[in-house]
N, C-alpha and C positions, 0 to 999 in steps of 0.2 A: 454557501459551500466554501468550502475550506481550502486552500491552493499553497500546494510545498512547489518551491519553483527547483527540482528535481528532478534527473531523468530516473524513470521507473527502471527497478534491477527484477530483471529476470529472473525466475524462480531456476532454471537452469546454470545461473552465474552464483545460486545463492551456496547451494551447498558441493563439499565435497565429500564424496562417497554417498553412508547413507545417517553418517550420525555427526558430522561435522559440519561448521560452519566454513565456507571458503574465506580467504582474508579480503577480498571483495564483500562480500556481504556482510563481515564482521564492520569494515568502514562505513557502507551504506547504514547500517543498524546504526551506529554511532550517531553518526550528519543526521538523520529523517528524527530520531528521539528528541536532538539539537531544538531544531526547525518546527516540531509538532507545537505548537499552541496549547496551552489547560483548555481542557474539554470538561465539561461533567460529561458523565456518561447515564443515561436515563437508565431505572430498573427495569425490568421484563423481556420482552421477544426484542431483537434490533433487528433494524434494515441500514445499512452500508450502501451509499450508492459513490462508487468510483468514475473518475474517468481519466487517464492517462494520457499526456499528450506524448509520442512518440515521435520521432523524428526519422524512423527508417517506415516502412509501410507492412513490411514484410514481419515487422513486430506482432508476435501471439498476444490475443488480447487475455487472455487468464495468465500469462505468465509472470506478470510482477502480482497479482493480487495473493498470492499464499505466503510471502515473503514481507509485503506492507499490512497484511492482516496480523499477520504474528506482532510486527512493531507495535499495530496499533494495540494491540491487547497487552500487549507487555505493556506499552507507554501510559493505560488508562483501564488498567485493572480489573478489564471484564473477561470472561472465559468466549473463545470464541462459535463455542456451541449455540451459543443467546442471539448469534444471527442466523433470523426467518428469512432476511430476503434481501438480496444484494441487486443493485444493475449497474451494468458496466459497460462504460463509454470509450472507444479507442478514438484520439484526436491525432492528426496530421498537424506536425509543427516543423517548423524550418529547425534545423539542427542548431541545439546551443539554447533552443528554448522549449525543452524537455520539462515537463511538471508533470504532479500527481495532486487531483482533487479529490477529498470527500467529505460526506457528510453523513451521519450518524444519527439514528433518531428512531424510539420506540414506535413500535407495531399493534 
């Protein structure tokens, strides 16, 4: 599994309005592209399994994945219709040691 040592941005910090990006998310998009690793990306159905370490507890667990989804498909060329099946891990971590894991891999 794959590990950005990054705290996860809220799908709620990412945009303003309904067709803008906030300048928070425009940064976060920048840094996580930085940080992604070459991937191939396999052909056919995908399954994504996430898991976010979070530092507050109160953090939604779907809230960063619509906003690290879009990166990861902007960053590695697949449309994100092609994912069948996602699971998604919320982690407790002491503050300052925020990440986001995943891994990628035909169905």
């Amino acid at each position: 599994m794959t590990t950005i040592k990054m705290k996860p941005l809220s799908v709620n910090n990412a945009w303003q309005g309904k067709r803008f990006k906030s300048p928070v998310y425009t940064l976060y998009e920048r840094s996580v592209m930085l940080l992604l690793p070459k991937l191939e990306i396999p052909d056919g159905n995908l399954q994504i399994d996430f898991e976010f370490g979070f530092s507050n507890k109160a953090s939604d667990l779907d809230n960063p994945i619509k906003p690290f989804l879009d990166i990861l498909q902007k960053k590695y060329g697949f449309n994100d219709s092609r994912v069948w099946k996602a699971t998604i891990l919320k982690t407790i971590v002491p503050k300052g040691s925020e990440f986001i894991k995943f891994n990628i891999f035909e169905i």
